[in-house]
N, C-alpha and C positions, 0 to 999 in steps of 0.2 A: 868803228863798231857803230852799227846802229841803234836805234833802241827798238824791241822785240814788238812783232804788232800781235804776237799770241795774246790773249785773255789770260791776266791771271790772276790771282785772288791780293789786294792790295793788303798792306800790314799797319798796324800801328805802332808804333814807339813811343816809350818818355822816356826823358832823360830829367829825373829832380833830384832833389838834396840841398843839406847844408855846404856842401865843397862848390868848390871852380870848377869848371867844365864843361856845365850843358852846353850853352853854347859853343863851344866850341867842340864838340861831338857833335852837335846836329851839326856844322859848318862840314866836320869832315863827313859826314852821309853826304852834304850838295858837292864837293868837290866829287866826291865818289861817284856822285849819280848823274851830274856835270858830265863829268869823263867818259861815262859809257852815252854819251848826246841825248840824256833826259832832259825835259825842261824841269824847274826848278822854280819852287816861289817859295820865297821866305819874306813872314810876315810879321817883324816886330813888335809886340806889344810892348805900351809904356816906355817907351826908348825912341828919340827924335832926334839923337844929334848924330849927322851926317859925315862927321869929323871923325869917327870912330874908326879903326882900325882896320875892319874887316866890309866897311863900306869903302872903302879907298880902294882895298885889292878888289874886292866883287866887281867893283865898276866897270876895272880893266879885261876884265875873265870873258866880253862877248853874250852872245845871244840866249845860251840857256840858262841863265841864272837871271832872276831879277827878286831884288829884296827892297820891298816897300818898309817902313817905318811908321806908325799910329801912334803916334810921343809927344811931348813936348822934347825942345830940345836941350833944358836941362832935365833931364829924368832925374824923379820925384823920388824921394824917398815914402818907404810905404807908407810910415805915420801922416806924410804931406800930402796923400792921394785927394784931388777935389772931383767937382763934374766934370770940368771938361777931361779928365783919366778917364771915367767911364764912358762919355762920349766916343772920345777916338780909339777906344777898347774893341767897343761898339762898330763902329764905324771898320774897323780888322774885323770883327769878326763876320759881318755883312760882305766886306770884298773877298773873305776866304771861300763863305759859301758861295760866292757867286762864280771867283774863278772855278770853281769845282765843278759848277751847272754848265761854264762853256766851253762849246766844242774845240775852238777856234783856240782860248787860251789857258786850257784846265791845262794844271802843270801834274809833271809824273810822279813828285813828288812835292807835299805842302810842309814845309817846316812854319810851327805856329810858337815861337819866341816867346817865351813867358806869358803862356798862355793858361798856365798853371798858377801863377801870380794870379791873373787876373783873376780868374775865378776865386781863387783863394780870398781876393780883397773885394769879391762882390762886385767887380767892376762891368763882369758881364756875367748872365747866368747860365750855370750848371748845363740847365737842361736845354739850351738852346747849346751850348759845344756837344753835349755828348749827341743829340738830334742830328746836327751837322755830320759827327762822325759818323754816325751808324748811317745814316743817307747815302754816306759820297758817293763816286764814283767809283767801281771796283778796279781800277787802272790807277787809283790815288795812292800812295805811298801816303801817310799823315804821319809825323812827328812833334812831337811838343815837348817841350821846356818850361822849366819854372821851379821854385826852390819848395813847395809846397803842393804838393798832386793833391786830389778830392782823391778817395778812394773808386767813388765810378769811373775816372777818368783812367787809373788804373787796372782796371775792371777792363776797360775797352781794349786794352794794348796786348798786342801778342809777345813785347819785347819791354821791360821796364829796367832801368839799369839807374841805381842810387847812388851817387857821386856824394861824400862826404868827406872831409878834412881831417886825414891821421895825423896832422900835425899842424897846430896852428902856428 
């Protein structure tokens, strides 16, 4: 299957909460969106260590998925957040917009990894994500993650799904 060259209105998602899972619900949208030959960019925030799980398998999956990382590579806990967190926050959220503006390698879908974090911790601001989103490209799928959404960033999503812990 190819992917569709019709025009069509792209979506927003989050996936937050207190439970397990965002990530790995936005991983099952890129296999999903992977498999029908969309390109794919996932964009890590606060997370650099390459040893992870689902950087091992990504790697092997081929051309349409590519997942950068804007971390250190022991991820910080929040209390330990310094400048260089909001640097390379920064630095994601700079190459999200930019993948977005180009022809050549805007993906069909942007998964934005704890990007809800970030914001949450001030690492990047508000209204430069929410700016970004309402800009994109109407061909962009955007997803986001992180255990703590801003209410506008919820605001923006046509789809918000709250993953929380019925048993710890």
């Amino acid at each position: 299957m190819t992917p569709s060259t019709k025009k069509k209105s792209s979506r927003v998602h989050v996936y937050t909460g207190t439970g397990k899972g965002k990530t790995s619900a936005a991983l099952g949208d890129l296999l999903q969106a992977a498999g029908h030959g969309h390109r794919v960019l996932m964009i890590q925030f606060l997370n650099g260590d390459k040893n992870r799980g689902e950087m091992k398998a990504f790697q092997r999956l081929g051309d349409h998925i590519t997942i950068l990382q804007f971390g250190r590579t022991d991820t910080p806990a929040l209390g330990e957040l310094q400048a260089i967190d909001a640097y390379l926050a920064n630095q994601a959220l700079q190459y999200a917009r930019e993948a977005m503006r180009s022809r050549r390698q805007r993906p069909d879908v942007l998964i934005l990894d704890e990007i809800t974090t970030a914001v949450d911790q001030q690492l990047v601001r508000l209204e430069d994500v929410v700016d970004m989103i309402d800009n994109r490209h109407q061909q962009v799928d955007v997803i986001m993650t992180g255990r703590i959404a801003h209410p506008a960033l919820l605001n923006l999503a046509d789809r918000v799904t709250i993953l929380y812990s019925a048993k710890p």
